[in-house]
N, CA, C and O atoms as a GROMACS GRO file, in nm:
protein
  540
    1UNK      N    1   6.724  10.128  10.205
    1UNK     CA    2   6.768   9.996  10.168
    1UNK      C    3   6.809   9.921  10.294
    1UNK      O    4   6.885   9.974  10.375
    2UNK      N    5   6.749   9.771  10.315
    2UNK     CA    6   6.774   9.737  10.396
    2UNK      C    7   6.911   9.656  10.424
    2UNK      O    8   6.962   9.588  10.335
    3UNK      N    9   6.982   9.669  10.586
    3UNK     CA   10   7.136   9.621  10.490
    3UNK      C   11   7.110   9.443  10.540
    3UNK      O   12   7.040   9.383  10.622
    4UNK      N   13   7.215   9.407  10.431
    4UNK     CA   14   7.204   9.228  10.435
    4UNK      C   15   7.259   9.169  10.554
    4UNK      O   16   7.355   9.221  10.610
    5UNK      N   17   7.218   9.091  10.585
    5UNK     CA   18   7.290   8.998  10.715
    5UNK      C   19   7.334   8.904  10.678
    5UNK      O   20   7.250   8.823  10.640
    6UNK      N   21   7.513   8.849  10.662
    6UNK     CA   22   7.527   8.792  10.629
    6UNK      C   23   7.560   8.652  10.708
    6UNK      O   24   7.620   8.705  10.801
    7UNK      N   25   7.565   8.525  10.736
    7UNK     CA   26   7.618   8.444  10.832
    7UNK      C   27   7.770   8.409  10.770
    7UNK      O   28   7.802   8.418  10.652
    8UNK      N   29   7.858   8.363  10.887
    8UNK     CA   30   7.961   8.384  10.889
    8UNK      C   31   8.039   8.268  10.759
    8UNK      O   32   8.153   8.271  10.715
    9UNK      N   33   7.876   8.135  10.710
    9UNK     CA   34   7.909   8.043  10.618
    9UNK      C   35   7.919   8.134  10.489
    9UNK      O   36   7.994   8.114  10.394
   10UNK      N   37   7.838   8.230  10.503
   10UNK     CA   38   7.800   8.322  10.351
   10UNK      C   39   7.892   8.408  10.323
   10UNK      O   40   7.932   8.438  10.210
   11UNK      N   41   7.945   8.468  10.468
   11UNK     CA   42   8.081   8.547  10.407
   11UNK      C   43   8.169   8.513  10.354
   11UNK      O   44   8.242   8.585  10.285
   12UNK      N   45   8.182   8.391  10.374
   12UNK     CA   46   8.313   8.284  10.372
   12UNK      C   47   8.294   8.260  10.206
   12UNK      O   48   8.391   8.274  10.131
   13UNK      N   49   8.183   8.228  10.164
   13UNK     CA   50   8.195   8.151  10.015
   13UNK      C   51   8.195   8.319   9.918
   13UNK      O   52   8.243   8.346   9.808
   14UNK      N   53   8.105   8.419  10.036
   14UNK     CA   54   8.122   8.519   9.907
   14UNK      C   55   8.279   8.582   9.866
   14UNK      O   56   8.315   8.625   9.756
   15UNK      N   57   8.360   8.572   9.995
   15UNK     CA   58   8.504   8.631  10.004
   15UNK      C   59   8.597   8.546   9.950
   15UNK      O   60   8.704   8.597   9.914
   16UNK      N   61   8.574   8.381   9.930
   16UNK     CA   62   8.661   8.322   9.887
   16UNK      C   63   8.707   8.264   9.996
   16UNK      O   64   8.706   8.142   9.989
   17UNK      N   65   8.757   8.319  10.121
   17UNK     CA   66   8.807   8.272  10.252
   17UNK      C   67   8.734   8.189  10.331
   17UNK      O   68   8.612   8.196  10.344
   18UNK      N   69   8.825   8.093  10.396
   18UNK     CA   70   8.769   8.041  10.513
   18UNK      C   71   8.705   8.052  10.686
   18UNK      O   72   8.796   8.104  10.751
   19UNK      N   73   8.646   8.037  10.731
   19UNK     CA   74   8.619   8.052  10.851
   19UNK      C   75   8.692   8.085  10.908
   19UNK      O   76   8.680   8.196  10.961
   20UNK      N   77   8.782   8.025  10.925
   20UNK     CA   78   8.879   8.034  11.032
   20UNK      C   79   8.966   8.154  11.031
   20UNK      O   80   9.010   8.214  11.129
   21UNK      N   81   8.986   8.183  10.890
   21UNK     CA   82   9.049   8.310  10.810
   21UNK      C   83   8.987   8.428  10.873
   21UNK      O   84   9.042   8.517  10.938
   22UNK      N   85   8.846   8.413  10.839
   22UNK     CA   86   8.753   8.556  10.887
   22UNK      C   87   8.787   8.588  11.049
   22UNK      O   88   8.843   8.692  11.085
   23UNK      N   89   8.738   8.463  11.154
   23UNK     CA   90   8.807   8.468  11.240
   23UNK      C   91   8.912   8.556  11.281
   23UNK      O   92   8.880   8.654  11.348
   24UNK      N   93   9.062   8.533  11.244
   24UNK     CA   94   9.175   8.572  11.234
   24UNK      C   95   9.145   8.714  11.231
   24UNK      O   96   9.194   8.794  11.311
   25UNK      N   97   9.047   8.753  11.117
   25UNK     CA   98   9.072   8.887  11.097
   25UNK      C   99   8.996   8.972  11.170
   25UNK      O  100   9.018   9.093  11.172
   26UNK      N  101   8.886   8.909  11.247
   26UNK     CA  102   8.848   8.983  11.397
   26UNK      C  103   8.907   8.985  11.476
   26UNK      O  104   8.934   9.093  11.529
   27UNK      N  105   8.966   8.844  11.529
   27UNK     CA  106   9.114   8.866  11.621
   27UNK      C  107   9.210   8.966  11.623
   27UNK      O  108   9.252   9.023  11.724
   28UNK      N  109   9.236   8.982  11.528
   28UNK     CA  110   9.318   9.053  11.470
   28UNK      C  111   9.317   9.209  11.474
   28UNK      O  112   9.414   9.283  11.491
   29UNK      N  113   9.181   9.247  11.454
   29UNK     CA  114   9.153   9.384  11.427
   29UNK      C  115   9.159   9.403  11.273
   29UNK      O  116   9.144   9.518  11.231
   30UNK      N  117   9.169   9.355  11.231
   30UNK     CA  118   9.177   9.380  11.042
   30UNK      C  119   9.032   9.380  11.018
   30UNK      O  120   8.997   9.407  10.903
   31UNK      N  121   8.950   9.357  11.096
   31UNK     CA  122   8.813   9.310  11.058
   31UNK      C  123   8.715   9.352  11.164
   31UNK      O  124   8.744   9.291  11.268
   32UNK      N  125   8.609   9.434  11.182
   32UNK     CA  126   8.516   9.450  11.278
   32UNK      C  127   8.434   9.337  11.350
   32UNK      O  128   8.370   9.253  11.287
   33UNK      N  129   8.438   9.341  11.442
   33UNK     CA  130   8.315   9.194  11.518
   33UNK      C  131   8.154   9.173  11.478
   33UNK      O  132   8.059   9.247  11.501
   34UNK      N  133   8.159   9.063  11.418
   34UNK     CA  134   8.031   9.062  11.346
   34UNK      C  135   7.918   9.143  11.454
   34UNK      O  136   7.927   9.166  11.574
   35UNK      N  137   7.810   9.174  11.354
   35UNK     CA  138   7.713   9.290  11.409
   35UNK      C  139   7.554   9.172  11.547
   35UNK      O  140   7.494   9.068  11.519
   36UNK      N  141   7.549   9.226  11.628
   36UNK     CA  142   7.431   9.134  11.663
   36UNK      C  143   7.526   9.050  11.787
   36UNK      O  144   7.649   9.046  11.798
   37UNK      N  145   7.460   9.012  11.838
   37UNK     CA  146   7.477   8.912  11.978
   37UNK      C  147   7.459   8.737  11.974
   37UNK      O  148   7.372   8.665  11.924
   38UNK      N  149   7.581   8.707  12.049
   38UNK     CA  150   7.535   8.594  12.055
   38UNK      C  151   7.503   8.465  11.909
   38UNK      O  152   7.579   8.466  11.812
   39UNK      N  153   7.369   8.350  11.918
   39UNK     CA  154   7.378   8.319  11.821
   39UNK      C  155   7.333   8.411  11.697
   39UNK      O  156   7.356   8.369  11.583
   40UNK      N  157   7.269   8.540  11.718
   40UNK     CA  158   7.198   8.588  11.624
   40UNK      C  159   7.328   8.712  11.540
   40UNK      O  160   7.285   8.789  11.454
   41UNK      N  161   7.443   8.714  11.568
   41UNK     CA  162   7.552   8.777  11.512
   41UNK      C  163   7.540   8.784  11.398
   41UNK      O  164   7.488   8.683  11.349
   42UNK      N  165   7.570   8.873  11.320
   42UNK     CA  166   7.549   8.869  11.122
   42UNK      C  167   7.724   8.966  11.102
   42UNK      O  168   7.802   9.030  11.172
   43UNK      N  169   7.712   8.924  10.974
   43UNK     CA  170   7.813   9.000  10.894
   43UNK      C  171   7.743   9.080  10.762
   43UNK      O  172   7.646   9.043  10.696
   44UNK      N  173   7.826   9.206  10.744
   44UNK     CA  174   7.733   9.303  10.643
   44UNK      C  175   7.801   9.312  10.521
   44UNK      O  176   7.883   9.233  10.476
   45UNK      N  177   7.763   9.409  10.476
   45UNK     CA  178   7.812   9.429  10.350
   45UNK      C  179   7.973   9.494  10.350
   45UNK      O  180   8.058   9.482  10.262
   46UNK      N  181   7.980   9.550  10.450
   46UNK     CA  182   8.092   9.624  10.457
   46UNK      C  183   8.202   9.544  10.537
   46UNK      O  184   8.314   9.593  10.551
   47UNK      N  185   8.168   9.418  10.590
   47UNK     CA  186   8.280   9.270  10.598
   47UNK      C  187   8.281   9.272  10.483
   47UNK      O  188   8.352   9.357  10.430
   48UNK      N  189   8.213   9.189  10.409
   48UNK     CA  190   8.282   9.196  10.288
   48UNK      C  191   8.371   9.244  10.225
   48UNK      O  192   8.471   9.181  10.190
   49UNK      N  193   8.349   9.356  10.201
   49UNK     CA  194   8.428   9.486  10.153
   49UNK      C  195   8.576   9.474  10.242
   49UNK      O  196   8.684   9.440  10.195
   50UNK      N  197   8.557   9.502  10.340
   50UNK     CA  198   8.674   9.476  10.392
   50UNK      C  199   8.769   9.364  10.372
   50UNK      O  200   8.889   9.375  10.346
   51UNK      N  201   8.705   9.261  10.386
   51UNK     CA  202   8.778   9.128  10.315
   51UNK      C  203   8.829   9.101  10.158
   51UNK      O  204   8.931   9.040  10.128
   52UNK      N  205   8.751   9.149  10.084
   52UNK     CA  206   8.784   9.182   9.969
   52UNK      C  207   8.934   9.231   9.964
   52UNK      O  208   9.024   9.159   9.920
   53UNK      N  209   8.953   9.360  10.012
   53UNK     CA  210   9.011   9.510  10.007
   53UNK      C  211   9.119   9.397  10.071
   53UNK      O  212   9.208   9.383   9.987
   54UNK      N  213   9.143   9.309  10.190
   54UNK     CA  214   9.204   9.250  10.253
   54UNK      C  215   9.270   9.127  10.126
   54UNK      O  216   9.390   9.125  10.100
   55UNK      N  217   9.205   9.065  10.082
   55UNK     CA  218   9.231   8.963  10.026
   55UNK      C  219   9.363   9.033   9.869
   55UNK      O  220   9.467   8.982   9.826
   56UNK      N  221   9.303   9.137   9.835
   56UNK     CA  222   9.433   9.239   9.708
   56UNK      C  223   9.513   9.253   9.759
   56UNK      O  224   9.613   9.190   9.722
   57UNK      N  225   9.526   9.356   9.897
   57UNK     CA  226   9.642   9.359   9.946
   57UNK      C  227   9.747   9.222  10.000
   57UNK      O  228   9.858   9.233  10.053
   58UNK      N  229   9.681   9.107   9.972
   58UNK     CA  230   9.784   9.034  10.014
   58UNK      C  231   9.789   8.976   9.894
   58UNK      O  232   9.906   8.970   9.856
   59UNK      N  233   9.706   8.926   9.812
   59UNK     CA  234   9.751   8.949   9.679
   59UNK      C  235   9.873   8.983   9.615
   59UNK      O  236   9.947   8.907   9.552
   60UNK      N  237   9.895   9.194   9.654
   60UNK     CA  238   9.992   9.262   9.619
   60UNK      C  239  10.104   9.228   9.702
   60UNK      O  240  10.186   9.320   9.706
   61UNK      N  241  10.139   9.117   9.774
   61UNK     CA  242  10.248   9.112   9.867
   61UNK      C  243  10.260   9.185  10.037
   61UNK      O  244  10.351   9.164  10.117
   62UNK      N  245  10.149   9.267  10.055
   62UNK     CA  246  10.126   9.374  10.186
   62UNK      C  247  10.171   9.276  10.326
   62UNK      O  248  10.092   9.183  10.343
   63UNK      N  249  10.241   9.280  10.390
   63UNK     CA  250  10.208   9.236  10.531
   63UNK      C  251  10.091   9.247  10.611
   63UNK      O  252  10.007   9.310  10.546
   64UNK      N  253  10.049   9.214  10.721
   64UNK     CA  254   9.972   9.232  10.790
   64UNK      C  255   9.931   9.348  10.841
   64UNK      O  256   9.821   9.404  10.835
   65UNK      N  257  10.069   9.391  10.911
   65UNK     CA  258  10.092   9.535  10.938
   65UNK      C  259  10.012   9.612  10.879
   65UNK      O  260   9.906   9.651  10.928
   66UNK      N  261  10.077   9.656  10.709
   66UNK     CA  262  10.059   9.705  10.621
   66UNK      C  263   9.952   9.687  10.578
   66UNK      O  264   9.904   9.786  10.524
   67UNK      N  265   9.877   9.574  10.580
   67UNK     CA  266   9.723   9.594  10.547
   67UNK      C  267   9.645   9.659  10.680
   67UNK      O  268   9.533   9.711  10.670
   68UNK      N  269   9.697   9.652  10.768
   68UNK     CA  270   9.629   9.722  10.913
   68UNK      C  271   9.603   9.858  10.904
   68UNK      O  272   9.497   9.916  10.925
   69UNK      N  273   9.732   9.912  10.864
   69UNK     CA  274   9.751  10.048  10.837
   69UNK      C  275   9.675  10.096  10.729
   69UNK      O  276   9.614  10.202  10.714
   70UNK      N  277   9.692   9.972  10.638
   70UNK     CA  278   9.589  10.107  10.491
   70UNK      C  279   9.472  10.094  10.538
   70UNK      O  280   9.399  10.192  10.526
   71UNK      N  281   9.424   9.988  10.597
   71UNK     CA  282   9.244   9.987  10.634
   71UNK      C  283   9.271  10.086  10.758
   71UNK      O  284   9.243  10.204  10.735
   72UNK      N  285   9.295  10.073  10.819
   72UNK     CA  286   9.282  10.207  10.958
   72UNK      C  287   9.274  10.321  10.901
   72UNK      O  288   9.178  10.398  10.912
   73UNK      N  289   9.398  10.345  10.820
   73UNK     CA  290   9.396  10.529  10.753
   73UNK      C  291   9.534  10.573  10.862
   73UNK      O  292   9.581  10.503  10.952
   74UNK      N  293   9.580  10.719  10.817
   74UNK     CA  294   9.577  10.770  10.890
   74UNK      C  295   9.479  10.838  11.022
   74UNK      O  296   9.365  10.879  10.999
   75UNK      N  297   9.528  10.842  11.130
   75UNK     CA  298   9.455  10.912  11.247
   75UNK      C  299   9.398  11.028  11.225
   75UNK      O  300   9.489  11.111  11.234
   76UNK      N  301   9.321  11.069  11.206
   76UNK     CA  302   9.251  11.222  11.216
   76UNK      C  303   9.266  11.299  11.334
   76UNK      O  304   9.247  11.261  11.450
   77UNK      N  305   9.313  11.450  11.280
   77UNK     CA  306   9.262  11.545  11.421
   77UNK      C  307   9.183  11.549  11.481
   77UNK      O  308   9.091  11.556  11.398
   78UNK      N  309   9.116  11.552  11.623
   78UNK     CA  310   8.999  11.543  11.686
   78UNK      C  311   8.889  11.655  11.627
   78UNK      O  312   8.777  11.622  11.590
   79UNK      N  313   8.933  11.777  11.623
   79UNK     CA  314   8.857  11.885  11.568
   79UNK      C  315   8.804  11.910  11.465
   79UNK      O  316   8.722  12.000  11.451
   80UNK      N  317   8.864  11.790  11.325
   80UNK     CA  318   8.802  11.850  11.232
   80UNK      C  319   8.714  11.741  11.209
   80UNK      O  320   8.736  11.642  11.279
   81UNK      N  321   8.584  11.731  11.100
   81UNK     CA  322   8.478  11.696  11.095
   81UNK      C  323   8.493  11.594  10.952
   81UNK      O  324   8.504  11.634  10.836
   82UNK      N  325   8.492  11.471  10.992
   82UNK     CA  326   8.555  11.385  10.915
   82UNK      C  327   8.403  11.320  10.811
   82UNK      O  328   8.315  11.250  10.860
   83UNK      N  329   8.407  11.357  10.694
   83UNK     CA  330   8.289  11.292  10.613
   83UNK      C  331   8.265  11.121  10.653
   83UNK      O  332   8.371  11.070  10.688
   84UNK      N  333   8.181  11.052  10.654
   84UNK     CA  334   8.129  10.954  10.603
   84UNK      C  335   8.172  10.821  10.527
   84UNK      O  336   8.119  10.774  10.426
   85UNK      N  337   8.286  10.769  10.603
   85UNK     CA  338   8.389  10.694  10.507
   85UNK      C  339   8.302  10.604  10.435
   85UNK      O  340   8.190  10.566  10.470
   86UNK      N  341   8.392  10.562  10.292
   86UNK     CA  342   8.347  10.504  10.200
   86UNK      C  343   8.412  10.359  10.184
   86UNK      O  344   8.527  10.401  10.168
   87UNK      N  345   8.421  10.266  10.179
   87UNK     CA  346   8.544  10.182  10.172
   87UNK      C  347   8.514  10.161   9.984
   87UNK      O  348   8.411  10.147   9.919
   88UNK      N  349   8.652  10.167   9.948
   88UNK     CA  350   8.639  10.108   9.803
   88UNK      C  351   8.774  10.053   9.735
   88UNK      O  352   8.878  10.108   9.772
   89UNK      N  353   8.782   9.942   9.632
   89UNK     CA  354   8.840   9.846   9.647
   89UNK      C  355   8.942   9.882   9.538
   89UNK      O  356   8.908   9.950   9.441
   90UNK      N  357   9.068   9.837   9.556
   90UNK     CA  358   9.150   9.897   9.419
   90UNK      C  359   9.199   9.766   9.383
   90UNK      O  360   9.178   9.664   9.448
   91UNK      N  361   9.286   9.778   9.247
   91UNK     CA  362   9.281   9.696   9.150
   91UNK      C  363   9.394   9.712   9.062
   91UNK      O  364   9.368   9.778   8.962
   92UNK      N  365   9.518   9.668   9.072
   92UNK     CA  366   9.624   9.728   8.983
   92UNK      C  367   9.608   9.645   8.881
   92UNK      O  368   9.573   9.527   8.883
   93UNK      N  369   9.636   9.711   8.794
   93UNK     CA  370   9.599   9.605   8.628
   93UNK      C  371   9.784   9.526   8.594
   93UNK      O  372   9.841   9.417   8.589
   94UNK      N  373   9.808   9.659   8.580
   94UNK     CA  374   9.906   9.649   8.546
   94UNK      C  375  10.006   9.779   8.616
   94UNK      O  376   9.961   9.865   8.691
   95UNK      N  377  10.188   9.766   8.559
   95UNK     CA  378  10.246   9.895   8.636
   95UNK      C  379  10.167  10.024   8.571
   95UNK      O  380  10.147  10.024   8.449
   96UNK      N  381  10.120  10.135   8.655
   96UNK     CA  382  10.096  10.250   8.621
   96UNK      C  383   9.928  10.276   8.590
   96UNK      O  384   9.865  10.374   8.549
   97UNK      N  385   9.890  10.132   8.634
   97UNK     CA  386   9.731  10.140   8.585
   97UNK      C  387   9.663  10.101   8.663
   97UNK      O  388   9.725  10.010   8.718
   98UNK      N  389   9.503  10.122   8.736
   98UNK     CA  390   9.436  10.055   8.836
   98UNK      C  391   9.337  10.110   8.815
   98UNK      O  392   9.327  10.228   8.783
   99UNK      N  393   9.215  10.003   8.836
   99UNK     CA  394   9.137  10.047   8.874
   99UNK      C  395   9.042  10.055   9.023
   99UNK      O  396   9.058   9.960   9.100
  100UNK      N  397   8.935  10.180   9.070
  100UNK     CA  398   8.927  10.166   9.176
  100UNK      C  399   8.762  10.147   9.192
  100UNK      O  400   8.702  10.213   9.107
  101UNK      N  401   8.679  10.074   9.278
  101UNK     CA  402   8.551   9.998   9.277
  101UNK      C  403   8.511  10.070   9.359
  101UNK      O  404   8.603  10.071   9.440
  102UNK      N  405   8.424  10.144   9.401
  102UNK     CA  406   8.358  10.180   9.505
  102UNK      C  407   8.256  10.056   9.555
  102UNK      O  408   8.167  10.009   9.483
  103UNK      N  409   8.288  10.012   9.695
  103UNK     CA  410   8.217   9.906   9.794
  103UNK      C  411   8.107   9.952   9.794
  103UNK      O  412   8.081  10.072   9.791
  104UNK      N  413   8.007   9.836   9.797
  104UNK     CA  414   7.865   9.782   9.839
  104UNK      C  415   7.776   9.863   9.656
  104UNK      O  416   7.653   9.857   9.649
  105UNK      N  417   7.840   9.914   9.558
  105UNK     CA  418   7.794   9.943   9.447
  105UNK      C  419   7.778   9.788   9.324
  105UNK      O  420   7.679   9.772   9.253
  106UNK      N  421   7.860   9.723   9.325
  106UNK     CA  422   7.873   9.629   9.222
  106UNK      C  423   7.905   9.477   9.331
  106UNK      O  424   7.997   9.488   9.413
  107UNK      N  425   7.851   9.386   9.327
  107UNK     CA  426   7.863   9.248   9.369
  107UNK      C  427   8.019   9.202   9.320
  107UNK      O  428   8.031   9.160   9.204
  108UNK      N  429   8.145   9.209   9.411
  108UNK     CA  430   8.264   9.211   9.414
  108UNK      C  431   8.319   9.075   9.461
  108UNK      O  432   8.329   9.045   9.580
  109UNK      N  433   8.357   8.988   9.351
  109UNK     CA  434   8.406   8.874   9.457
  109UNK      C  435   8.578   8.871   9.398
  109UNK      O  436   8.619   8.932   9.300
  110UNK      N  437   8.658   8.784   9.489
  110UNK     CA  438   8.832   8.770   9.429
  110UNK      C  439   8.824   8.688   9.276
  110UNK      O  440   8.930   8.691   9.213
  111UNK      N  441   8.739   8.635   9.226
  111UNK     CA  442   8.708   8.568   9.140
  111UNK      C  443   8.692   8.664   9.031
  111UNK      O  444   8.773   8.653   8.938
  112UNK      N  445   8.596   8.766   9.024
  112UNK     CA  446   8.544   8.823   8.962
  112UNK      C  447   8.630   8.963   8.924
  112UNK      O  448   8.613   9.028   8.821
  113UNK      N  449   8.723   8.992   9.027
  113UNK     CA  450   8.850   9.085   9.009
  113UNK      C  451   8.969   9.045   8.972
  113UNK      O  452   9.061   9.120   8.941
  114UNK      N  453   8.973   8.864   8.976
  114UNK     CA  454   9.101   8.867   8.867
  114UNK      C  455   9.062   8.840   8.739
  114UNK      O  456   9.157   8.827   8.661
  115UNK      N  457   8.939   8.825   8.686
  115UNK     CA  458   8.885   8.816   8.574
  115UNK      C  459   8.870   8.945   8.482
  115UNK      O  460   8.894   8.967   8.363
  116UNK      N  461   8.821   9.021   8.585
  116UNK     CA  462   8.899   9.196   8.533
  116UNK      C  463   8.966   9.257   8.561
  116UNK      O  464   8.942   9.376   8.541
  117UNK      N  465   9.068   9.229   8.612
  117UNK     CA  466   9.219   9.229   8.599
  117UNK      C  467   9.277   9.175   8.444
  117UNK      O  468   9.322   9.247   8.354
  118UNK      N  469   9.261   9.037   8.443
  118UNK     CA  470   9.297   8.980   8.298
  118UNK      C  471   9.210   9.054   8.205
  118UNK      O  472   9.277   9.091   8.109
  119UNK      N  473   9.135   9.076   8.201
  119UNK     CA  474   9.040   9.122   8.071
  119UNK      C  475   9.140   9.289   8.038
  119UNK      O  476   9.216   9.320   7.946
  120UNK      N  477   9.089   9.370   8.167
  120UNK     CA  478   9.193   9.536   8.125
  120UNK      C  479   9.347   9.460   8.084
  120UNK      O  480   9.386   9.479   7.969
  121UNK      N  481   9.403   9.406   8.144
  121UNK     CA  482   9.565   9.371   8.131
  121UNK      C  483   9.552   9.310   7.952
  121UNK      O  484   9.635   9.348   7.868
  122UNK      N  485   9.492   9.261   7.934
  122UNK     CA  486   9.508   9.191   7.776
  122UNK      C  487   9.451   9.333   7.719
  122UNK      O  488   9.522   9.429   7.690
  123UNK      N  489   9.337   9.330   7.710
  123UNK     CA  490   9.295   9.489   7.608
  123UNK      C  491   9.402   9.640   7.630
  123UNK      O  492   9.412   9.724   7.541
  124UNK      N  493   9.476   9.651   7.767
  124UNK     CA  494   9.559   9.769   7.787
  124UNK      C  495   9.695   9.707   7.673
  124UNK      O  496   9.755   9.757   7.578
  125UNK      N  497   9.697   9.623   7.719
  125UNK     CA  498   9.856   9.533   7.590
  125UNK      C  499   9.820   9.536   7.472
  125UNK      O  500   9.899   9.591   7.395
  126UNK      N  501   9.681   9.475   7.411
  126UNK     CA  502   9.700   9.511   7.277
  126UNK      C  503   9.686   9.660   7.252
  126UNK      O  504   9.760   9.709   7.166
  127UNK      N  505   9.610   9.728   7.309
  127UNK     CA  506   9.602   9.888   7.259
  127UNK      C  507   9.741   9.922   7.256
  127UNK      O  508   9.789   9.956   7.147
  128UNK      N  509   9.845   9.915   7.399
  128UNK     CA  510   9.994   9.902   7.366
  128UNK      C  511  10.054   9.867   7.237
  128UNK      O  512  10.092   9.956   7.161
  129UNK      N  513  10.065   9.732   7.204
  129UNK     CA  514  10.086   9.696   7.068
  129UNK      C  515  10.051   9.782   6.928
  129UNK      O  516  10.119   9.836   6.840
  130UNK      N  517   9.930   9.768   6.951
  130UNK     CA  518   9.860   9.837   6.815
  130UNK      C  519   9.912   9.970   6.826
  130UNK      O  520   9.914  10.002   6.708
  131UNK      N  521   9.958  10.076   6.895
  131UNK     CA  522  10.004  10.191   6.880
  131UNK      C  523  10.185  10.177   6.837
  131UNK      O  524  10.244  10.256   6.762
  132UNK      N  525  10.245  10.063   6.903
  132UNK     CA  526  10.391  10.034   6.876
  132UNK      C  527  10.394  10.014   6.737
  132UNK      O  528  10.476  10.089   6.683
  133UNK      N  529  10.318   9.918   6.641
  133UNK     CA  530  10.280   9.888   6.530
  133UNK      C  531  10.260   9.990   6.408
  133UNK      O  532  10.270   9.986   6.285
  134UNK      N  533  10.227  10.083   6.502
  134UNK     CA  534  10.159  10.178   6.373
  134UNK      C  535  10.253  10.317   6.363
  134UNK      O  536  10.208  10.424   6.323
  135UNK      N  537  10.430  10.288   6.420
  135UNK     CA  538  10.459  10.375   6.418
  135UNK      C  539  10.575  10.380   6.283
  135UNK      O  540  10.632  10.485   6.254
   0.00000   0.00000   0.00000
């Protein structure tokens, strides 16, 4: 599969964020330097993803910091043989409930995750209800 190239206008409308935003988050280190040289630079699938993953956690209240740290990870030992990271996107519905997306599988926008957010949060409440009801 070939991977997408995205330009930095396309990331922007698919993430919700602005230019200048994405920016920031290369500056920054929250964000890898788009792929390619010069004018021919692209952004992939896995900006995205990252921005996404970026955009919940501040969502959830995270600092900067704190979003630095969960996207970094902990540091690994040099010696041991680290699989193939995955990035994938989480989703608290509600307290005690979340769900989690595995990146570059399903077309993920902030739009489209608070829409299922609301959808689980109303169906987890009435199933709530309807069991309070029937006791």
């Amino acid at each position: 599969m070939e991977e997408q190239k995205l330009s930095i206008g396309q990331l922007s409308e698919m993430a919700g964020l602005s230019r200048r935003a994405i920016r920031f988050y290369v500056q920054s280190g929250l964000l890898p330097a788009p792929a390619g040289a010069g004018r021919g630079h692209y952004y992939t699938d896995e900006h995205l993803q990252i921005l996404l993953q970026i955009c919940i956690l501040k969502e959830n209240r995270h600092s900067l910091d704190e979003i630095a740290a969960i996207i970094k990870g902990p540091a690994a030992p040099e010696s041991t043989q680290i699989p193939a990271p995955t990035t994938w996107t989480r989703l608290e519905v509600c307290p005690g409930f979340e769900i989690n997306i595995q990146g570059g599988r399903y077309p993920v926008t902030p739009a489209r995750l608070r829409k299922l957010q609301k959808f689980v949060s109303q169906l987890f409440g009435a199933n709530t209800t309807e069991r309070e009801g029937s006791k």
